[in-house]
C-alpha positions as CSV (number, residue, x, y, z in Angstrom):
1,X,0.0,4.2,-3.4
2,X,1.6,7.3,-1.8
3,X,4.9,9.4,-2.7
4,X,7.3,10.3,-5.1
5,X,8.7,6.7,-7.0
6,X,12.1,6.5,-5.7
7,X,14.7,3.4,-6.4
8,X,18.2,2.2,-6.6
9,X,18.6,0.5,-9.9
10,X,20.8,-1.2,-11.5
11,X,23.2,-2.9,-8.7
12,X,25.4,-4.6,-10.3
13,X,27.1,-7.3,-8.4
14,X,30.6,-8.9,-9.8
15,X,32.9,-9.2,-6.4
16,X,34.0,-12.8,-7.0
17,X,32.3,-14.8,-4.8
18,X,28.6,-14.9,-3.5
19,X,29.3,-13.8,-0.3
20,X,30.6,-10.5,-1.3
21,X,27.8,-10.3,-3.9
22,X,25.2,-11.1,-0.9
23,X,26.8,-8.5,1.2
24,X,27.1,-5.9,-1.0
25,X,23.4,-6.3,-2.0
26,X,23.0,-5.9,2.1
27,X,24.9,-3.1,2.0
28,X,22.9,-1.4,-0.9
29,X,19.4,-2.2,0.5
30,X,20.9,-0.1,3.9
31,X,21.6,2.6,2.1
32,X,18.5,2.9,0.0
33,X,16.3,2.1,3.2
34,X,18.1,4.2,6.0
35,X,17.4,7.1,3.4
36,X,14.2,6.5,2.7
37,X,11.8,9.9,3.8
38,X,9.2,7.5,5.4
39,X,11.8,5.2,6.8
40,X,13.3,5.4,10.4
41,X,16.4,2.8,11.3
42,X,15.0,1.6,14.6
43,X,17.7,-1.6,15.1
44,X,21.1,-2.7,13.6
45,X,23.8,-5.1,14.4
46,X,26.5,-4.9,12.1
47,X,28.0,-8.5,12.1
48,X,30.1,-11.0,13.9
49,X,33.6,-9.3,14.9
50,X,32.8,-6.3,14.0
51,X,32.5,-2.6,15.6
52,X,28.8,-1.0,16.2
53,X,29.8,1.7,13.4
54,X,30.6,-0.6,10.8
55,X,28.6,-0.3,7.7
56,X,30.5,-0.7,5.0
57,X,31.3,-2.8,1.8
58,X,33.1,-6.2,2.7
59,X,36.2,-4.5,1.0
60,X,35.7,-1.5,3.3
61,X,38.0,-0.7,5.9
62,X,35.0,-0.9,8.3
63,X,32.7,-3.5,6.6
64,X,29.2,-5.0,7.5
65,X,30.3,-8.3,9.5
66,X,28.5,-12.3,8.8
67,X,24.9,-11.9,10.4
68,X,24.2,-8.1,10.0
69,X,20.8,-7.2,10.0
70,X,19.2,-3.9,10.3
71,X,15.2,-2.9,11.4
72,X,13.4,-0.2,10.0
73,X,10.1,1.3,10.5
74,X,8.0,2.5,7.8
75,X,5.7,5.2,8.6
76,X,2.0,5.5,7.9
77,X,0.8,7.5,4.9
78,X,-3.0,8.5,5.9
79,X,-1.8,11.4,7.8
80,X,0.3,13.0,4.7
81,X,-1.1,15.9,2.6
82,X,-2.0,14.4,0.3
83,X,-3.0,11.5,2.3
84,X,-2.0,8.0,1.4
85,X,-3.7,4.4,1.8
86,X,-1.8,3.1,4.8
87,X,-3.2,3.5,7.9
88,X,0.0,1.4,10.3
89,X,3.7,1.4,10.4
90,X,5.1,-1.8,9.3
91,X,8.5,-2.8,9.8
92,X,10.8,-4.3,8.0
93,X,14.0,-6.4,9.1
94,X,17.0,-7.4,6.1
95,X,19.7,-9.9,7.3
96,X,22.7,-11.0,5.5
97,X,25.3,-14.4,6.4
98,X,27.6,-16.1,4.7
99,X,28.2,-19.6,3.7
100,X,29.8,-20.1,6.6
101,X,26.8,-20.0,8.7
102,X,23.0,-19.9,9.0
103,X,20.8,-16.9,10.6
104,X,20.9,-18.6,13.6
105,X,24.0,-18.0,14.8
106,X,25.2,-15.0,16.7
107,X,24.6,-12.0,16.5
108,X,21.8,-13.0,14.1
109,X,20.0,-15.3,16.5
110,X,17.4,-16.1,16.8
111,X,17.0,-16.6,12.9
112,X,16.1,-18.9,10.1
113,X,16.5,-18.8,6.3
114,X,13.8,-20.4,5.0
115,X,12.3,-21.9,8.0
116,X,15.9,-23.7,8.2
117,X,19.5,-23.4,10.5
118,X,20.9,-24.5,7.4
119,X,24.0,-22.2,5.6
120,X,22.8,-23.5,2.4
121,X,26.3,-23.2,1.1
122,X,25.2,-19.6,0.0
123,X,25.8,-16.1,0.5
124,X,22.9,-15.1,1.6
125,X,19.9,-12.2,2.4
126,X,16.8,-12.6,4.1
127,X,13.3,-10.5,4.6
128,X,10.5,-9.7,7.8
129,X,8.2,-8.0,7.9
130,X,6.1,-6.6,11.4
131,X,2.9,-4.9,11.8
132,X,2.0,-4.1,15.1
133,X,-2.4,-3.9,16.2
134,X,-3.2,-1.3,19.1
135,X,-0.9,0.4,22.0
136,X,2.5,1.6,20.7
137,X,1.8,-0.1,17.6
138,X,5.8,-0.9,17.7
139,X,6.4,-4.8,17.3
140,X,9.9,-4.8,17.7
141,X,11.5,-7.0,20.4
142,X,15.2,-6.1,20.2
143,X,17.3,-4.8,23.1
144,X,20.7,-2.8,23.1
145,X,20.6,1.3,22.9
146,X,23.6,1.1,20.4
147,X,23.2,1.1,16.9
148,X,24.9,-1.4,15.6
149,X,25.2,-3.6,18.8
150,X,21.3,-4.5,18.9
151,X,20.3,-7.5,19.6
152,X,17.2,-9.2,18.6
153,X,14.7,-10.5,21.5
154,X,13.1,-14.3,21.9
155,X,10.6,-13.7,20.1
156,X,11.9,-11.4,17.2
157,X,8.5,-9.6,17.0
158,X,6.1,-9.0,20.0
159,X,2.6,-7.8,20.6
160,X,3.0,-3.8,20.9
161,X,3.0,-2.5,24.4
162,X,-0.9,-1.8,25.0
163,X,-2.0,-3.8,21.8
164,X,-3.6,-6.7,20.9
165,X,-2.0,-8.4,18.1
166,X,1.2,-9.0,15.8
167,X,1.4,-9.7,12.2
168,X,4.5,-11.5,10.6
169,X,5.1,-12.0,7.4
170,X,6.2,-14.7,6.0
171,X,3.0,-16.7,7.3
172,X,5.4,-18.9,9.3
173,X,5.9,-16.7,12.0
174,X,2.1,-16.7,13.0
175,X,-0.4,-18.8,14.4
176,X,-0.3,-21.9,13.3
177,X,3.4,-22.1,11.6
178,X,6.3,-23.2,12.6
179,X,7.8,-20.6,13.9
180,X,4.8,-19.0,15.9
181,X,7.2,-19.4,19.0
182,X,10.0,-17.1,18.2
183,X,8.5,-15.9,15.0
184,X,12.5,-15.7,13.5
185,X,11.8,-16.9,10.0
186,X,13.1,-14.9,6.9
187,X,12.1,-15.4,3.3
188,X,15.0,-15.1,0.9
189,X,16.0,-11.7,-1.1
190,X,19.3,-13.7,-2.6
191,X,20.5,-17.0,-1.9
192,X,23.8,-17.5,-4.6
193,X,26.7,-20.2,-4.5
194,X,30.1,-19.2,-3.1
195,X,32.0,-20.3,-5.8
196,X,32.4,-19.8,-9.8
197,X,32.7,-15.9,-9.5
198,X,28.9,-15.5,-9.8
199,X,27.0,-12.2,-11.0
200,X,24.1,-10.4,-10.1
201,X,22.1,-7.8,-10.6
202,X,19.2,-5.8,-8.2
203,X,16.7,-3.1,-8.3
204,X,14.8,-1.6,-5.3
205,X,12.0,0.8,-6.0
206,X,9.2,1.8,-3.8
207,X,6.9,4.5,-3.1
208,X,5.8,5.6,0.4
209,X,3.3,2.7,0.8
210,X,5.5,-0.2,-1.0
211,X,8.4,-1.9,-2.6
212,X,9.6,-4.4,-4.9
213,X,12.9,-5.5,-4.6
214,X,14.2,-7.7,-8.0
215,X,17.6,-9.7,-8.5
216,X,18.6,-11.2,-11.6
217,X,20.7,-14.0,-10.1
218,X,23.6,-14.3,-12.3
219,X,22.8,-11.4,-14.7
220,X,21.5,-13.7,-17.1
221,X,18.1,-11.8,-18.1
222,X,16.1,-14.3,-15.8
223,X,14.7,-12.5,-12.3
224,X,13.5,-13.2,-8.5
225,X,11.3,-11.0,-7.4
226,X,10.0,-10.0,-3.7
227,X,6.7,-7.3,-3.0
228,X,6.0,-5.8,0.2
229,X,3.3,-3.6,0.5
230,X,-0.4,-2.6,0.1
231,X,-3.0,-3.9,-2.6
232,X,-6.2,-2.2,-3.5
233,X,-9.2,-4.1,-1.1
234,X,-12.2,-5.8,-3.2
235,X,-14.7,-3.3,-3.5
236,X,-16.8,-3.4,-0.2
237,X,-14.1,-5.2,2.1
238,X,-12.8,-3.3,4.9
239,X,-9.1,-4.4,5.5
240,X,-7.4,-3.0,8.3
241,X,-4.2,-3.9,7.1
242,X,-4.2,-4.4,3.2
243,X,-1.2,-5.2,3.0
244,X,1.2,-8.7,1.4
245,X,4.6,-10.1,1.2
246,X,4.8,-11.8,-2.0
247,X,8.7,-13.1,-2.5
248,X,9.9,-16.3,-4.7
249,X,13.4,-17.6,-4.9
250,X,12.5,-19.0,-8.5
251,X,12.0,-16.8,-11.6
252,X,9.2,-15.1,-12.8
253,X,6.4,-15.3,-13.5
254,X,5.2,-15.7,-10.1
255,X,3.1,-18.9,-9.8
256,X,-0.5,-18.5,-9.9
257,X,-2.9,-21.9,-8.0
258,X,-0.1,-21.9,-5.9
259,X,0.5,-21.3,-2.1
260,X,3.0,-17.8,-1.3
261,X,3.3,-18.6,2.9
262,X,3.6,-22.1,3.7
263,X,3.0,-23.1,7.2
264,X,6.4,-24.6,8.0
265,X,8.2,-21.6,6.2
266,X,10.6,-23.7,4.0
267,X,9.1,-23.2,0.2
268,X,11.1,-20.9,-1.6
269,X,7.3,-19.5,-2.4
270,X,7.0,-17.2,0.9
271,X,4.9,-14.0,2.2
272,X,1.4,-13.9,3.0
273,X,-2.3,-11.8,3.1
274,X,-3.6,-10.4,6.1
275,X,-7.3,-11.2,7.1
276,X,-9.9,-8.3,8.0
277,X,-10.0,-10.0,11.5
278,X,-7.1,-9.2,13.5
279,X,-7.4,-12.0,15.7
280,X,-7.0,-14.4,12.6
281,X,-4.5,-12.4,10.8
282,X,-1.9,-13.3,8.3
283,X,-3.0,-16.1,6.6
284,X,-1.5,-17.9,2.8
285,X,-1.4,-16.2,-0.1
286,X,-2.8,-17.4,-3.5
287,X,-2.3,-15.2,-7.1
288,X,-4.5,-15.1,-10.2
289,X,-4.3,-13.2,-13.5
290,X,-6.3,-12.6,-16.7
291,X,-4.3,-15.2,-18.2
292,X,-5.4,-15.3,-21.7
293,X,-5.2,-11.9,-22.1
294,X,-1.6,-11.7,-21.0
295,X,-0.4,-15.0,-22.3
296,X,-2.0,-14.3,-25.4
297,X,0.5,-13.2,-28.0
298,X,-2.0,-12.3,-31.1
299,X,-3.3,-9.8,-27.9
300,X,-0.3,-8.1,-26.7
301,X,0.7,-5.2,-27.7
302,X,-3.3,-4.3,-27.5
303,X,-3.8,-3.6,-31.3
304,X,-7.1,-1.7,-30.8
305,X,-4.8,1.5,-30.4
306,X,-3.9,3.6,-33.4
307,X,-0.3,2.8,-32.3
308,X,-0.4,-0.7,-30.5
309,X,0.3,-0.7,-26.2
310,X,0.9,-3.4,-24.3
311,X,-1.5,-4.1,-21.5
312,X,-0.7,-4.0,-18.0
313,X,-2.5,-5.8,-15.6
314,X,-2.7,-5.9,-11.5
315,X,-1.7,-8.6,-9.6
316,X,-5.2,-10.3,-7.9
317,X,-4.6,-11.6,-4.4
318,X,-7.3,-13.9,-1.9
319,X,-6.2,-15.8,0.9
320,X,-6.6,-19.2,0.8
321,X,-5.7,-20.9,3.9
322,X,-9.0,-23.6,5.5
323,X,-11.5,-22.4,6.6
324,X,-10.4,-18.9,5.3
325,X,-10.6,-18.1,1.3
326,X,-11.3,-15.1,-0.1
327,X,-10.5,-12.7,-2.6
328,X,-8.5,-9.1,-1.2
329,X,-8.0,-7.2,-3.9
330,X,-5.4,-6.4,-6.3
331,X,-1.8,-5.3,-6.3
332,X,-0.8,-2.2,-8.4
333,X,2.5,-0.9,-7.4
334,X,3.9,-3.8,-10.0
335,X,1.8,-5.3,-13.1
336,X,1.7,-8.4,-15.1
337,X,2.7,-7.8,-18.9
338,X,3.0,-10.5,-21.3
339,X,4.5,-11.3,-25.2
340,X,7.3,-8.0,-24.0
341,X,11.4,-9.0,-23.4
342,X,13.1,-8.5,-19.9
343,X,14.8,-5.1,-20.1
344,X,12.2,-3.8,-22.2
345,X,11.0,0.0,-21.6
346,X,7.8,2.2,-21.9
347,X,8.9,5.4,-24.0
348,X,9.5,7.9,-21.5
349,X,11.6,4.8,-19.5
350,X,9.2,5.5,-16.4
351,X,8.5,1.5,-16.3
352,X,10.7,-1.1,-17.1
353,X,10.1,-4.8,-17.9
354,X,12.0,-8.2,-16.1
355,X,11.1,-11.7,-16.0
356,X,13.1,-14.3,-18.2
357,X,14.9,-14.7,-21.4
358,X,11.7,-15.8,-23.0
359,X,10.0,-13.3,-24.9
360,X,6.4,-15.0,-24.6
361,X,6.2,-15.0,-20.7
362,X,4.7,-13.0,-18.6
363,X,7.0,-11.0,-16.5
364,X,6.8,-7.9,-14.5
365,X,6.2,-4.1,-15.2
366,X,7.7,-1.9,-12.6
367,X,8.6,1.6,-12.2
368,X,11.8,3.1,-13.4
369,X,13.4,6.3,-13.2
370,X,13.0,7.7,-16.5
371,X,16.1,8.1,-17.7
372,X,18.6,5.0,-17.5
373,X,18.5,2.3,-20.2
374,X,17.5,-0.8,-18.3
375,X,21.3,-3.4,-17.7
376,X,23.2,-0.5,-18.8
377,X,24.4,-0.1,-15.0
378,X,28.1,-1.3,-13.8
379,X,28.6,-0.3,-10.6
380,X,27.8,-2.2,-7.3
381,X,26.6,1.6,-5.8
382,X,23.8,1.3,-8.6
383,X,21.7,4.8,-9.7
384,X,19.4,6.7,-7.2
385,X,16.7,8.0,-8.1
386,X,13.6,10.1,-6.9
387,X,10.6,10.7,-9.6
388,X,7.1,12.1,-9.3
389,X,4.9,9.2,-9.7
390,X,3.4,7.2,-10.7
C-alpha cells in the first residue's frame, strides 16, 4: 500500500427514489475519482440526452444523463519516492442507468449488469476494471476526443497497442467467460428499487494502490462492500499483477468456500485474482479467514492486553478455478474483525467498522479519517478527506 488514506465518507443518499440515489452515488464516485492524485479521467459519456459538459446531480441544471459512465486510469506507484507495490496502471470504468434501461443501451453500449441486458427494475451502478500487459500498456478501446461524448469500442477493453495481454475483472470478461467477446460485463456497486423512497449510505476510501467502496443499502446498519486493488503475494510467489476485485451485492461478511468471479458473470459474488502467468490471467477468486479466532467471541477484544484490542486480520486470497488453485496472498488495505458493532471506531477514529446489525459477525475494518463519528453524516456531498496513512 502506497499514499496518503484519502476518502469520501459518509454519502448519504435520501433523494426519493433509487434512481436519484444511484445517480447521485455516480455522481459522488466522479468526484472523489476525477480528483484523485494518481487518477487521470481518460473517457466519459455523460448520459442519454444530455450535453458532453454535463456532470451534475440529477437535480442539477446540467445533470449526469441514464447510461453515464466515466474511465479512469490509475497510475503506478513503484516509481514514487517513496516507492509503492504496483508496478501497472489499471483502469477503472463506473456506469450508472436507471430502471428504465439496462447497460446495454446507448450511450452505455456495449454493457451488462451482471452478465445480464436486464434493468432489474433498479437504479443502478456498475464496476471494470482493465490492466493492460506490454506496449502502451493502455487497454482502453473507446473512441470520441470529447469528454463527455466518448464512446465505448466492441470490445470495451483491448490488448494495449504493442502488448500481449488484457486482464478484466470481473472474471467474465476473460477467457473462458461469457463475455470474452466484448468483455462489457460490470459487477454491481448499487442495485436499489425505484420505489418506496429508499435510503442509502456510501463510503469510498483508498490509498494510491487501492479502494474499497461500501454502501449500506437502505441505511439500515447492514453493508455491501466492493475491493479493488493489490494484496500482499505469498512469500516466494512472483505476481506480476497482484492485484483483485472482490465485490458482493449481499451483506457482509464476505463468503468464504465460495466462488467471487463466476464464468457467466451473473452471481451477485463477482471480481477475480490474477495468475502469475499472463497468458492464463484472471482467473476465480476464493476467501479464507482464521475463523475461530474472529468468530470467537470469548477471543475478541484480544484479552491478553493490559487494556483488551480487538484483532484485525487480512483477508487470504488463492485462485481456485481447474486446473489452477493456489494460494496469492493476503489483502491488507481492509481487515476482518469479529464480536465489534457496525459503526464502531478505533480511538483516534482512523478505522471504522461495517458489516450488519449483528454484533457477533464478522464485518469489515476500514480506514477512516480520524475525525467524523461514523453515520453521523447527512448530506449527499458526504466529507472529504486526505490523512497520512495508514
Amino acid at each position: 500500500m502506497a499514499g496518503q488514506i484519502r476518502g469520501k465518507i459518509e454519502c448519504f443518499l435520501n433523494e426519493g427514489n433509487g434512481n436519484n440515489n444511484a445517480q447521485a452515488l455516480f455522481k459522488a464516485l466522479y468526484d472523489f475519482f476525477t480528483t484523485h492524485p494518481k487518477a487521470t479521467l481518460v473517457a466519459r459519456q455523460a448520459g442519454s440526452g444530455r450535453a458532453a459538459g454535463d456532470v451534475g446531480y440529477y437535480d442539477a441544471p446540467t445533470p449526469f444523463g441514464d447510461n453515464a459512465w466515466f474511465v479512469v486510469k490509475l497510475a503506478r506507484t513503484d516509481t514514487d519516492i517513496p516507492a509503492g507495490p504496483r508496478a501497472f496502471d489499471y483502469y477503472v470504468l463506473f456506469q450508472y442507468a436507471s430502471n428504465a434501461v439496462g447497460f446495454n443501451t446507448a450511450p452505455g453500449n456495449p454493457g451488462l449488469f451482471l452478465g445480464s441486458t436486464s434493468t432489474f427494475s433498479t437504479g443502478k451502478v456498475g464496476i471494470a476494471v482493465a490492466i493492460g500487459v506490454g506496449g502502451d500498456g493502455n487497454p482502453w478501446n473507446g473512441a470520441g476526443g470529447t469528454l463527455g461524448a466518448n464512446t465505448k469500442g466492441s470490445p470495451v477493453w483491448k490488448v494495449p497497442t504493442g502488448g500481449t495481454q488484457v486482464h478484466v475483472l470481473p472474471r467474465s470478461n476473460n477467457s473462458g467467460g461469457s463475455q470474452a467477446t466484448n468483455r462489457e460485463n460490470t459487477a454491481v456497486i448499487l442495485s436499489q428499487s425505484f420505489g418506496s423512497s429508499p435510503r442509502a449510505r456510501a463510503h469510498v476510501v483508498a490509498d494510491d494502490d487501492s479502494f474499497l467502496i461500501a454502501v449500506d443499502n437502505d441505511d439500515d446498519n447492514t453493508y455491501q462492500a466492493t475491493y479493488v486493488g493489490v494484496l500482499t503475494p505469498r512469500q516466494g510467489l512472483v505476481l506480476p499483477h497482484p492485484f483483485v476485485m472482490i465485490s458482493d451485492n449481499g451483506i457482509l461478511p464476505w463468503s468464504m468456500n465460495s466462488t467471487y468471479g463466476d464464468t457467466l458473470g451473473s452471481s451477485g459474488q463477482q471480481g477475480g485474482g490474477i495468475h502469475r502467468d499472463n497468458a492464463i490471467g484472471v482467473r476465480q477468486l476464493f476467501l479464507e479467514r482464521l475463523n475461530i479466532m474472529v468468530n470467537t467471541s470469548v477471543l475478541q477484544p484480544n484479552r491478553l492486553f493490559s487494556t483488551p484490542e480487538f484483532d484485525e486480520f487480512p483477508i487470504a486470497c488463492a485462485v481456485n478455478e481447474t486446473p489452477h488453485h493456489g494460494f496469492l496472498g493476503q489483502v491488507e488495505f481492509i481487515r476482518e474483525v469479529g464480536n465489534i458493532a457496525t459503526h464502531d471506531a478505533s480511538s483516534d477514529k482512523k478505522r471504522c467498522v461495517i458489516g450488519t446489525s449483528t454484533v457477533p459477525t464478522v464485518k469489515l475494518s476500514i480506514p477512516w479519517d480520524g475525525t467524523t463519528t461514523p453515520k453521523s453524516g447527512i448530506t449527499r456531498q458526504g466529507i472529504d478527506f486526505v490523512r497520512a496513512g495508514p
